[in-house]
Biopython code that builds the backbone (N, CA, C, O; Angstrom):
import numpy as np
from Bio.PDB.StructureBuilder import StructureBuilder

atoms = [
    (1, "UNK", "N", (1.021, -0.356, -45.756)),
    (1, "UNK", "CA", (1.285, -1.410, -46.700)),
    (1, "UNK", "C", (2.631, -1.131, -47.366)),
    (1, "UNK", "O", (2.936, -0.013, -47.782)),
    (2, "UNK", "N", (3.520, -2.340, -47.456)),
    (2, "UNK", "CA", (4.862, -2.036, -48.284)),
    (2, "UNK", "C", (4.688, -2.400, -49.821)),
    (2, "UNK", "O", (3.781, -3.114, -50.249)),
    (3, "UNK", "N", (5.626, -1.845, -50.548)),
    (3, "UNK", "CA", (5.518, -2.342, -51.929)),
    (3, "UNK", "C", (6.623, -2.267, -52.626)),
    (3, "UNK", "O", (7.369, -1.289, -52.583)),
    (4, "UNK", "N", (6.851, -3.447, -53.431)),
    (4, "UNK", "CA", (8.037, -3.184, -54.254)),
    (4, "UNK", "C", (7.778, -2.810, -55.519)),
    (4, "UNK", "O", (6.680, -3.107, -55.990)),
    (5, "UNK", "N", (8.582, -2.204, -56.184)),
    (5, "UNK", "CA", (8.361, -2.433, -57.338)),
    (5, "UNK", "C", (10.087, -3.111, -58.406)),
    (5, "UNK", "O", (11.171, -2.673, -58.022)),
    (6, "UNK", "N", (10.061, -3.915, -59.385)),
    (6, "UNK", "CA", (11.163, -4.174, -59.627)),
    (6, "UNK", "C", (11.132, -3.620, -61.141)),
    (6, "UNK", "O", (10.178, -3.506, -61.910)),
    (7, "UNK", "N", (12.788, -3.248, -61.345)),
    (7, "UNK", "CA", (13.190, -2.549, -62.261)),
    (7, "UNK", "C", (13.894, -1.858, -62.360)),
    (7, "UNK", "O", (14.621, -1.948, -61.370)),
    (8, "UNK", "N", (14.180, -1.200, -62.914)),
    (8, "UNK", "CA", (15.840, 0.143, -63.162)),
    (8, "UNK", "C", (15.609, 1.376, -64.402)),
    (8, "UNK", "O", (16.437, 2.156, -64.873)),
    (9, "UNK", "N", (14.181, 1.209, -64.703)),
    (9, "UNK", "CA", (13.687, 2.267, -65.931)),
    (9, "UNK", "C", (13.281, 3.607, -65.450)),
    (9, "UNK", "O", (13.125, 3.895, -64.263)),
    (10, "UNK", "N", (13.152, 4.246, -66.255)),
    (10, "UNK", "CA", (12.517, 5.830, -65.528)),
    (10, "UNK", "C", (10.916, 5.513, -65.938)),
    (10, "UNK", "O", (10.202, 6.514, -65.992)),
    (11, "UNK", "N", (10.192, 4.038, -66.273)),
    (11, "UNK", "CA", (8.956, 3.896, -65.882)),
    (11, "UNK", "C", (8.810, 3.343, -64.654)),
    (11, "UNK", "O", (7.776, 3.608, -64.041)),
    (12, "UNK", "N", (9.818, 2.456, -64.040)),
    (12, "UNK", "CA", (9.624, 2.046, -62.898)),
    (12, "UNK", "C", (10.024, 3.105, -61.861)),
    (12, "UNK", "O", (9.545, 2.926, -60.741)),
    (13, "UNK", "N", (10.780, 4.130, -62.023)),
    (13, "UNK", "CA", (10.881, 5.223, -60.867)),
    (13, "UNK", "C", (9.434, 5.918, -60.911)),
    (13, "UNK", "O", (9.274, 6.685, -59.961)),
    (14, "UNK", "N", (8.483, 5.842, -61.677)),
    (14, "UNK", "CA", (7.450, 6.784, -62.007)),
    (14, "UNK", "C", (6.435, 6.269, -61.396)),
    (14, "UNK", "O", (5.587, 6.994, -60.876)),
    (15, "UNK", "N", (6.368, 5.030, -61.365)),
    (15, "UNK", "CA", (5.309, 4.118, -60.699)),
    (15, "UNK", "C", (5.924, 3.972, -59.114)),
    (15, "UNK", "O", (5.090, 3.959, -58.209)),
    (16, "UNK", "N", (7.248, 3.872, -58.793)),
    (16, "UNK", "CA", (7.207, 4.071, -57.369)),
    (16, "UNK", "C", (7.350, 5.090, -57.138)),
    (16, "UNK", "O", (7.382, 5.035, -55.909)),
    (17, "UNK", "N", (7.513, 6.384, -57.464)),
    (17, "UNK", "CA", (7.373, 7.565, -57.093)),
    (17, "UNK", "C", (5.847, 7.863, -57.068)),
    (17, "UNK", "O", (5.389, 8.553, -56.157)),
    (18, "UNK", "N", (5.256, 7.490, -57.794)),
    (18, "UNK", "CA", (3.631, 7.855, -57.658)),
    (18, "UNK", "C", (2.852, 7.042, -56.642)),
    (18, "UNK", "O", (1.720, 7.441, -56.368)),
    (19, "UNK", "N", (3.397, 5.762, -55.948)),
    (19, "UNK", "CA", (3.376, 4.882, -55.000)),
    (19, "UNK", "C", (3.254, 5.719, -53.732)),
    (19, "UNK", "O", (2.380, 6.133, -52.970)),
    (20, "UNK", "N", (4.720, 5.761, -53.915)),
    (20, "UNK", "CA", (5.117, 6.508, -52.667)),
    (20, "UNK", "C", (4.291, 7.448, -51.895)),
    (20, "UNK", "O", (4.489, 7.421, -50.680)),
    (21, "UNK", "N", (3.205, 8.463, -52.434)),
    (21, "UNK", "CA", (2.255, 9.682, -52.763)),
    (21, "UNK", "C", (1.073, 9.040, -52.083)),
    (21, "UNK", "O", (0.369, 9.699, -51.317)),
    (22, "UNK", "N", (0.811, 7.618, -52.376)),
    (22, "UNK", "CA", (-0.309, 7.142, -51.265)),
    (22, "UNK", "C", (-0.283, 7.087, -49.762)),
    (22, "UNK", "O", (0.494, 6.400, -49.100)),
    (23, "UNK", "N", (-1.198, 7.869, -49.304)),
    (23, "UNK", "CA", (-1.450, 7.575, -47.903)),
    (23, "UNK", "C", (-1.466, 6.015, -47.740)),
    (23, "UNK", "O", (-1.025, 5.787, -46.613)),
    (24, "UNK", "N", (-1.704, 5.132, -48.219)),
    (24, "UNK", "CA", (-2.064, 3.476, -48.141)),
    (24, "UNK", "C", (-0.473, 3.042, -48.325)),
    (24, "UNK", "O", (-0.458, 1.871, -47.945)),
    (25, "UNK", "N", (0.565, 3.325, -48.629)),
    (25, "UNK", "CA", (1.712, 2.800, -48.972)),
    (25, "UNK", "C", (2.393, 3.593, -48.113)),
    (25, "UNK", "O", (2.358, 4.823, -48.110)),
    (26, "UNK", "N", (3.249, 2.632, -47.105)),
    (26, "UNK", "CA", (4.198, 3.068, -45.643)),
    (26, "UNK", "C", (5.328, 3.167, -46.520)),
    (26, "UNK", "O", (6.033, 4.172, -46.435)),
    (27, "UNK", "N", (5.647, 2.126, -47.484)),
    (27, "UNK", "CA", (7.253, 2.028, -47.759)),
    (27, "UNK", "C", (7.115, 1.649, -49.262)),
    (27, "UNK", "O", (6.281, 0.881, -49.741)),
    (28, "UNK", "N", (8.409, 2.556, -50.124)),
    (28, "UNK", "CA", (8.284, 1.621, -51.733)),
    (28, "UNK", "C", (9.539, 1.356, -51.691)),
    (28, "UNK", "O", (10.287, 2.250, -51.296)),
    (29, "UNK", "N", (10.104, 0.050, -52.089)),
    (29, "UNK", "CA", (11.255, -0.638, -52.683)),
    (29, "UNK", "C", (11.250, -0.478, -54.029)),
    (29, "UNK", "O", (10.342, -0.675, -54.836)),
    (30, "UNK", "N", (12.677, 0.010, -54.228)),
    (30, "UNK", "CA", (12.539, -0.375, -55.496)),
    (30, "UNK", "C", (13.859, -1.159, -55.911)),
    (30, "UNK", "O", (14.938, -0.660, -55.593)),
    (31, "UNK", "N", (13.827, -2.241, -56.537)),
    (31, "UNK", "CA", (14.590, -3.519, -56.537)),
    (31, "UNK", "C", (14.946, -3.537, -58.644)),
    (31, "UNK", "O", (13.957, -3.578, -59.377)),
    (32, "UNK", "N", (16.057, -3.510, -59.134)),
    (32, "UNK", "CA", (17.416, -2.685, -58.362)),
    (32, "UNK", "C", (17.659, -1.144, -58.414)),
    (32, "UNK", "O", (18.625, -0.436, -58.131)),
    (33, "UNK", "N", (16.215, -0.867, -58.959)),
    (33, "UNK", "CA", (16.583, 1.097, -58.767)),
    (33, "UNK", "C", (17.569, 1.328, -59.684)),
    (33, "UNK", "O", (18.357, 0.508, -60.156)),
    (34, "UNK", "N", (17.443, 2.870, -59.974)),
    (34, "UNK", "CA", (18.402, 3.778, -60.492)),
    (34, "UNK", "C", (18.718, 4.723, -60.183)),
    (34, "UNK", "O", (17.953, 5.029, -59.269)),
    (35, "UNK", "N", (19.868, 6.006, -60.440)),
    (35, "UNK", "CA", (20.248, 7.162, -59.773)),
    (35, "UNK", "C", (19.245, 8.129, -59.010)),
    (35, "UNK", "O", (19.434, 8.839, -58.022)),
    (36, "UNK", "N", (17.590, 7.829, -60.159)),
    (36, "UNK", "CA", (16.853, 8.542, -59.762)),
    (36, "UNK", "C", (16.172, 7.764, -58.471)),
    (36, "UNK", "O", (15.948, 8.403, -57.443)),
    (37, "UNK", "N", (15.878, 6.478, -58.559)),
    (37, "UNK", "CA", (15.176, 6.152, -57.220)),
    (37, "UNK", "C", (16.535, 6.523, -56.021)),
    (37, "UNK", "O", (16.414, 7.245, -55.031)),
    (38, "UNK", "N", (17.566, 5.929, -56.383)),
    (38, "UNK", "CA", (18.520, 6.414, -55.384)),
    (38, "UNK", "C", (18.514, 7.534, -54.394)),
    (38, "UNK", "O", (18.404, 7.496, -53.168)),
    (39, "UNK", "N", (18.640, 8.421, -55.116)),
    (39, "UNK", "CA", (18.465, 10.083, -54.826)),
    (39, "UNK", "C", (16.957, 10.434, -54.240)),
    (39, "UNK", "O", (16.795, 11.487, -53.624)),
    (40, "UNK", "N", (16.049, 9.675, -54.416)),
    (40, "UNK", "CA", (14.540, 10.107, -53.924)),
    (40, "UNK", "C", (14.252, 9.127, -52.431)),
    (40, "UNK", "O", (13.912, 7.950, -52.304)),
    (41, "UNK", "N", (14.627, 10.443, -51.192)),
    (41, "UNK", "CA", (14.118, 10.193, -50.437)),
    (41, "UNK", "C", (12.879, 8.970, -49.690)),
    (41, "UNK", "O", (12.895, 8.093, -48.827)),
    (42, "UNK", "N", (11.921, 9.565, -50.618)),
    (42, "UNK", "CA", (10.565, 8.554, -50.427)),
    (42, "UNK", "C", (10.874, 6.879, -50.656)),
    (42, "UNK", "O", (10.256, 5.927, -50.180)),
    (43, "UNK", "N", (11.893, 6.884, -51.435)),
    (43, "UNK", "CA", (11.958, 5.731, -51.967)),
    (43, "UNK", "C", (13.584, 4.906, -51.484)),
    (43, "UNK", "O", (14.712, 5.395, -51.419)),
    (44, "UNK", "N", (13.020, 3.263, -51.162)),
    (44, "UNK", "CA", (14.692, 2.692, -51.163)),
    (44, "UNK", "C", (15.157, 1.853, -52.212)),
    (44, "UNK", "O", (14.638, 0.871, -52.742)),
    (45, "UNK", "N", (15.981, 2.295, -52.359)),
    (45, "UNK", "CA", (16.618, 1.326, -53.828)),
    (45, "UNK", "C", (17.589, -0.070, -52.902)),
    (45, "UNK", "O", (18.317, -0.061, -51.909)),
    (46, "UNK", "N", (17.124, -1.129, -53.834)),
    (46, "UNK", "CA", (17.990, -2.846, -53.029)),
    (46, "UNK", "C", (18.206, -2.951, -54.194)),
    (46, "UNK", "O", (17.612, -2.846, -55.267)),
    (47, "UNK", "N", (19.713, -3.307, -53.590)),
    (47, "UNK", "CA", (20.868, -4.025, -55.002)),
    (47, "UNK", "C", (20.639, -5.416, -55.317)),
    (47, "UNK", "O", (21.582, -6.026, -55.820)),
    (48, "UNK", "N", (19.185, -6.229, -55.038)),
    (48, "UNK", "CA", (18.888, -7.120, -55.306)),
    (48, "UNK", "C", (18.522, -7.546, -56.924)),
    (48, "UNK", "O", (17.371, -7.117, -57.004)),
    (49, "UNK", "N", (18.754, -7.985, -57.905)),
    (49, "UNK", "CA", (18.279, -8.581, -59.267)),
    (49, "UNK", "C", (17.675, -9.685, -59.358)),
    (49, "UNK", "O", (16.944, -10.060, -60.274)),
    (50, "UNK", "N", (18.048, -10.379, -58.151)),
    (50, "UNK", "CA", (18.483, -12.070, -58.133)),
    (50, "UNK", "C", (16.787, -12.308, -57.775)),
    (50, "UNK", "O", (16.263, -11.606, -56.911)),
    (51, "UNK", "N", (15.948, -13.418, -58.560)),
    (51, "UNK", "CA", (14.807, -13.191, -58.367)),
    (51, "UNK", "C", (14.295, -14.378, -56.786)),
    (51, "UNK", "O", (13.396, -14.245, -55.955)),
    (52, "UNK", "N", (15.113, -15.204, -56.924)),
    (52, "UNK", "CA", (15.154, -16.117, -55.469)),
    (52, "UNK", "C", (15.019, -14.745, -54.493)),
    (52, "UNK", "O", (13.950, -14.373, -54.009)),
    (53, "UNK", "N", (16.068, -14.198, -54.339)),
    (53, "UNK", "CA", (16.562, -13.249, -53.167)),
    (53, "UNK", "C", (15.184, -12.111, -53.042)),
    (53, "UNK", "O", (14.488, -11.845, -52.062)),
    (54, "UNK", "N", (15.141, -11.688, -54.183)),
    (54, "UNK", "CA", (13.501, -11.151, -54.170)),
    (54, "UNK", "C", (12.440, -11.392, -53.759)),
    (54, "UNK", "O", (11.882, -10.655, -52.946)),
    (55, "UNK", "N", (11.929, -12.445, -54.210)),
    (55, "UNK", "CA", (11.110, -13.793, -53.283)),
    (55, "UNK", "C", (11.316, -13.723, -51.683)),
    (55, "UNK", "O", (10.457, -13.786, -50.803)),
    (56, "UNK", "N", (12.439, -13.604, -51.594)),
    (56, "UNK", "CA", (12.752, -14.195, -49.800)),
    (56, "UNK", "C", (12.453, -12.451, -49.409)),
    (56, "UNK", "O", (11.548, -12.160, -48.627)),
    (57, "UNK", "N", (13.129, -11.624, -49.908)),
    (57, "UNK", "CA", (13.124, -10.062, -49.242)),
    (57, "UNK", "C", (11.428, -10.035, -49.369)),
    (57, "UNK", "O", (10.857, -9.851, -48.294)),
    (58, "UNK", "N", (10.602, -10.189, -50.505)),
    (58, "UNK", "CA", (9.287, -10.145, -50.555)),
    (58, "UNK", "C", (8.707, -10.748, -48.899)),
    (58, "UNK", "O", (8.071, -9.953, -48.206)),
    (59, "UNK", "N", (8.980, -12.150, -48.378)),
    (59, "UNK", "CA", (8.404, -12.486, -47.597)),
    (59, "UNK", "C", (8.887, -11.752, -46.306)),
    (59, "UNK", "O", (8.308, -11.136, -45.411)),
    (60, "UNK", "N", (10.062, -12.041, -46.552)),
    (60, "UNK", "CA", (10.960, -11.540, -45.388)),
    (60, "UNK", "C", (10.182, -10.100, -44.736)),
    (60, "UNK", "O", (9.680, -10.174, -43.614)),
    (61, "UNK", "N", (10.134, -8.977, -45.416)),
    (61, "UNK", "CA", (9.385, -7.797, -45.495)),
    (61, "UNK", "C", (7.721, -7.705, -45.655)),
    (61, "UNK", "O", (7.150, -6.678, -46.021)),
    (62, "UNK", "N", (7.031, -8.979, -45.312)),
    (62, "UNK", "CA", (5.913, -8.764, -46.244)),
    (62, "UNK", "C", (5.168, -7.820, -46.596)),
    (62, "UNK", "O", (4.215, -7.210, -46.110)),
    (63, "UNK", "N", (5.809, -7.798, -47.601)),
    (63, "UNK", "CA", (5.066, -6.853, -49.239)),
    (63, "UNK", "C", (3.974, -7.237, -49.596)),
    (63, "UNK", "O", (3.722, -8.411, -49.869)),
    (64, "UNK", "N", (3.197, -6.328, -49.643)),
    (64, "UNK", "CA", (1.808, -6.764, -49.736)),
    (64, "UNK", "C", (1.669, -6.345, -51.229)),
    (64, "UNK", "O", (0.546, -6.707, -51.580)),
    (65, "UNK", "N", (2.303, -5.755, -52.236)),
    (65, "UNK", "CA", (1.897, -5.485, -53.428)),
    (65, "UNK", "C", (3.364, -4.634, -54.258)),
    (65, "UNK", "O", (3.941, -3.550, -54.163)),
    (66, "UNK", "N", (3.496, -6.047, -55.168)),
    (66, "UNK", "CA", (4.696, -5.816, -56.295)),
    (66, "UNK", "C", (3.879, -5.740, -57.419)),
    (66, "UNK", "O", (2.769, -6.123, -57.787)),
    (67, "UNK", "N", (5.079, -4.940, -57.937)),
    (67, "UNK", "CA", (5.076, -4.215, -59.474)),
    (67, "UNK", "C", (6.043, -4.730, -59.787)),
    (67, "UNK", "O", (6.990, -4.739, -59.001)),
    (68, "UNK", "N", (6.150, -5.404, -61.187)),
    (68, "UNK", "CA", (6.962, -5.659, -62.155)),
    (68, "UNK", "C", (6.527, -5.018, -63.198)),
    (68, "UNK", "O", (5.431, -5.116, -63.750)),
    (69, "UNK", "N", (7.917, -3.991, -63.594)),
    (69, "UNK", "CA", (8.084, -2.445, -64.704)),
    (69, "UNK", "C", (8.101, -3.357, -66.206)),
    (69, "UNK", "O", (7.217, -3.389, -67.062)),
    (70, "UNK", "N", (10.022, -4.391, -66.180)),
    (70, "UNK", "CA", (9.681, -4.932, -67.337)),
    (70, "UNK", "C", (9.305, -6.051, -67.264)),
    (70, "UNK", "O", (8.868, -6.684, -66.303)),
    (71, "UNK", "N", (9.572, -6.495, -68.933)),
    (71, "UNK", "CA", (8.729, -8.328, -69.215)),
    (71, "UNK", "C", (9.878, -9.122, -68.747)),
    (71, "UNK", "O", (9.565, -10.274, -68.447)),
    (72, "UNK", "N", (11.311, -8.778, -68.581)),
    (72, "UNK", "CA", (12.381, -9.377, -69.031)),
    (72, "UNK", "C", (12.155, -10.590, -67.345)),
    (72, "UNK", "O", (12.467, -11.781, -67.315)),
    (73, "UNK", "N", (11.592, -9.838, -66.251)),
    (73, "UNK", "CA", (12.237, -10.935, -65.235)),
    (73, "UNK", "C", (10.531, -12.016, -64.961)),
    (73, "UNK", "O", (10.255, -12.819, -64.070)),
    (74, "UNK", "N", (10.003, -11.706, -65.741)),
    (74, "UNK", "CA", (8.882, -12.844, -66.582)),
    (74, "UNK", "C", (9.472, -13.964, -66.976)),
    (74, "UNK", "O", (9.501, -15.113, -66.533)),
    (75, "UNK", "N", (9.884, -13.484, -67.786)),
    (75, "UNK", "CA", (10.601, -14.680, -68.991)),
    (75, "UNK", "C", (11.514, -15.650, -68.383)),
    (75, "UNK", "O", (12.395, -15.229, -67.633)),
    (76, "UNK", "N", (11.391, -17.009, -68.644)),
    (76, "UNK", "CA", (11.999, -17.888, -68.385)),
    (76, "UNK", "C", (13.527, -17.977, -68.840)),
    (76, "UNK", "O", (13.825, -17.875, -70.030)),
    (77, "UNK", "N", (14.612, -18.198, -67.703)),
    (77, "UNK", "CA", (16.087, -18.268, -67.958)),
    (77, "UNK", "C", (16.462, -19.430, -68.739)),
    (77, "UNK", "O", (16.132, -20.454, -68.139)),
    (78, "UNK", "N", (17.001, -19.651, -69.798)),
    (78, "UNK", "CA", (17.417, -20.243, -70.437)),
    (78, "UNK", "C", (18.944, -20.941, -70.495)),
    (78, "UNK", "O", (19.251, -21.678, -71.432)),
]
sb = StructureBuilder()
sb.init_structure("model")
sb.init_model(0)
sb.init_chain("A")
sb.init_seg("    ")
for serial, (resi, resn, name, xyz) in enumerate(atoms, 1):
    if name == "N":
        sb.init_residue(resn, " ", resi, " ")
    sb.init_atom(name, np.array(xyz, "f"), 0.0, 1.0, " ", f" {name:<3s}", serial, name[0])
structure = sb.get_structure()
């Protein structure tokens, strides 16, 4: 099973790093990552933000199970 998770916090490296650790999870994205997902093997960091483009990489890849770290890409653009 693939999974993304989106974000750039050292809570969202923590949740795909602890992802990663499942036998049930082949692959973790993490969408847009930071130095630390960067640097961690287990994990791929996509320079994606853009939440369309997310959507499409979601299908494109099907991801069977996203994580969203913060509230911010919830919230409606104004």
């Amino acid at each position: 099973m693939k999974a993304l998770v989106i974000g750039n916090g050292g809570r969202e490296h923590a949740i795909a790093w602890r992802l990663a650790q499942s036998p049930r999870i082949s692959t973790v994205f993490v969408a847009p990552g930071n130095g630390g997902t960067a640097t961690d093997p287990a994990l791929t960091s996509l320079p994606i933000s853009d939440l369309q483009q997310l959507a499409q990489f979601a299908l494109d890849e099907q991801i069977a199970l996203t994580v969203v770290g913060p509230e911010a890409p919830w919230l409606p653009v104004q």
